[in-house]
RODO-2510 file (C-alpha; in nm, 4 decimals, decimal comma):
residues 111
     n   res          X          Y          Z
     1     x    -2,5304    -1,7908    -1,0948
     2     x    -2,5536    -1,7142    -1,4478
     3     x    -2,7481    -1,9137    -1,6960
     4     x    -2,6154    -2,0048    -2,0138
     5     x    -2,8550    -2,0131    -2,3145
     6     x    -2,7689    -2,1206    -2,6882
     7     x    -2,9133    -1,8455    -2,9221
     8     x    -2,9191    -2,1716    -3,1951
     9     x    -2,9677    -2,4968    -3,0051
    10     x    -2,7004    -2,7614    -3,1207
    11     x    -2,8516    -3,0284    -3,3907
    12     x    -2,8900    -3,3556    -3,2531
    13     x    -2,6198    -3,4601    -3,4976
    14     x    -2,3726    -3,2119    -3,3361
    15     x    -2,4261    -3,3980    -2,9587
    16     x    -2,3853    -3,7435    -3,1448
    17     x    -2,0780    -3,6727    -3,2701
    18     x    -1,9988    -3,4801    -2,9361
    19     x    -2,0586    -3,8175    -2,7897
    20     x    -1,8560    -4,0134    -3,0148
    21     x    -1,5505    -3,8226    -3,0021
    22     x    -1,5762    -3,8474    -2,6157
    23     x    -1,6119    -4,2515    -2,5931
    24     x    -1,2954    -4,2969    -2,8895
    25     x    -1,1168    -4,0965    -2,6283
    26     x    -1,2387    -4,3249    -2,3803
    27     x    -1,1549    -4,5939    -2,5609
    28     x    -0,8280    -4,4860    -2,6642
    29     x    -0,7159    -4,3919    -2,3257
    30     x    -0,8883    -4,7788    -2,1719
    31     x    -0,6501    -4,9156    -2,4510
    32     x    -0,3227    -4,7117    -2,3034
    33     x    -0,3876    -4,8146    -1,9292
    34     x    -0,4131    -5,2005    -2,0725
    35     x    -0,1190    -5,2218    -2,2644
    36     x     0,0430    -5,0332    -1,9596
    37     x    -0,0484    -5,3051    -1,7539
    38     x     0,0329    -5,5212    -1,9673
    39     x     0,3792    -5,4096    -2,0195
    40     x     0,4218    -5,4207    -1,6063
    41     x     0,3173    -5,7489    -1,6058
    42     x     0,5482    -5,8655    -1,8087
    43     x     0,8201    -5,6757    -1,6396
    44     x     0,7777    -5,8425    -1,3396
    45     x     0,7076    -6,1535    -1,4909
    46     x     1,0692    -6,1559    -1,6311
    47     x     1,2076    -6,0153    -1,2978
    48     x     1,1034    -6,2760    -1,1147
    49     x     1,2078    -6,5497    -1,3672
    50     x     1,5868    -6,4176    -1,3245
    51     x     1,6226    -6,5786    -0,9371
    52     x     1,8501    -6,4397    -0,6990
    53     x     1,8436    -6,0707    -0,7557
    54     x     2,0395    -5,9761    -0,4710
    55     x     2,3381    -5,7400    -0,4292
    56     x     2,5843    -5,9006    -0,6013
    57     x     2,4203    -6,1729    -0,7704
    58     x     2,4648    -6,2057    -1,1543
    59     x     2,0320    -6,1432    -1,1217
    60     x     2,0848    -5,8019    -0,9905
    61     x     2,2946    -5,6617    -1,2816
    62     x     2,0100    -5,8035    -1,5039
    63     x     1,7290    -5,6717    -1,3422
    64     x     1,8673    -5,3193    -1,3457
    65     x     1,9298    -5,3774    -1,7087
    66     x     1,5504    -5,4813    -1,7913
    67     x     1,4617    -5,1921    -1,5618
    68     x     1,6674    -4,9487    -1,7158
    69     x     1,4989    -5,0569    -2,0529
    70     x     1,1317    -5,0101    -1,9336
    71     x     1,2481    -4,6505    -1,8590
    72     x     1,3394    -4,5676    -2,1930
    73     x     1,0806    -4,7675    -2,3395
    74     x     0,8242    -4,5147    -2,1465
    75     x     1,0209    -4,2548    -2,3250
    76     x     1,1903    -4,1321    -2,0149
    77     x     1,5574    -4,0176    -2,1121
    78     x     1,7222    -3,9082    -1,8383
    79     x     1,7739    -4,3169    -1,6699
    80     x     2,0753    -4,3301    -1,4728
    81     x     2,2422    -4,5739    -1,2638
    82     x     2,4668    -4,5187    -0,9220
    83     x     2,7113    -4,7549    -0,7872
    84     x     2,8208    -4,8314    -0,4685
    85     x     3,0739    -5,0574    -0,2850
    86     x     2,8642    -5,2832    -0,0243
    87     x     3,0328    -5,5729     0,1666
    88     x     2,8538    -5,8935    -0,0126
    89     x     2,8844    -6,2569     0,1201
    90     x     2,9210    -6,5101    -0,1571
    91     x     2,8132    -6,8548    -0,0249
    92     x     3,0174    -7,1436    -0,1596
    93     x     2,8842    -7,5105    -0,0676
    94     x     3,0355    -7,6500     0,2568
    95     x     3,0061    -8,0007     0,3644
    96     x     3,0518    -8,1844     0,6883
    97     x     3,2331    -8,4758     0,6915
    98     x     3,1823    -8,7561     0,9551
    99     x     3,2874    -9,1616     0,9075
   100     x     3,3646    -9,0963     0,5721
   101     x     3,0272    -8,9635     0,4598
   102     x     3,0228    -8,5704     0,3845
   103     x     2,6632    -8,3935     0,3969
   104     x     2,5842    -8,1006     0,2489
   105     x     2,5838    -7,7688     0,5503
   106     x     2,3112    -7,4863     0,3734
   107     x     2,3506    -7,1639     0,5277
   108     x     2,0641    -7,0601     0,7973
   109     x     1,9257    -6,7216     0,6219
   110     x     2,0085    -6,6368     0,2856
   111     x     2,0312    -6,2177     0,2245
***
């Protein structure tokens, strides 16, 4: 293994500032993984405050849009989308009716 010797040792000024550059590029890249946390966060924070995202649901169209946006907001250009036709059951409120009183039927299992 060779050894490696400094003809001129470095000034103890020259390792301080060594050291300094190394902890603002610490710092710097802490401060990047925080705000990207951050911004995820907040993503799914607003995801989850649109409801029903499901196919079809006026949630899913949104949450593709917000998703597309973080995309491009991480400076990623080539977002695309691709659409399909899926069967999709649309519940409408049903009642059952008995001696003239009608209560409300909810569906078993949502999708």
């Amino acid at each position: 293994m060779a050894k490696f010797t400094l003809l001129f040792p470095l000034p103890k000024f020259c390792r301080q500032i060594r050291a300094l550059i190394l902890m603002g590029g610490l710092l710097f890249f802490a401060a990047q993984v925080v705000r990207a946390a951050e911004n995820s966060q907040s993503l799914v924070r607003q995801l989850a405050e649109l409801g029903d995202r499901s196919t079809g649901a006026p949630g899913c169209s949104e949450a593709a849009d917000k998703i597309e946006k973080a995309f491009r907001d991480l400076g990623i250009e080539s977002v695309g989308r691709q659409h399909f036709l899926l069967p999709v059951t649309h519940y409408q409120p049903a009642y059952l009716g008995l001696k003239g009183r009608n209560t409300p039927i909810w569906p078993i299992r949502l999708d």
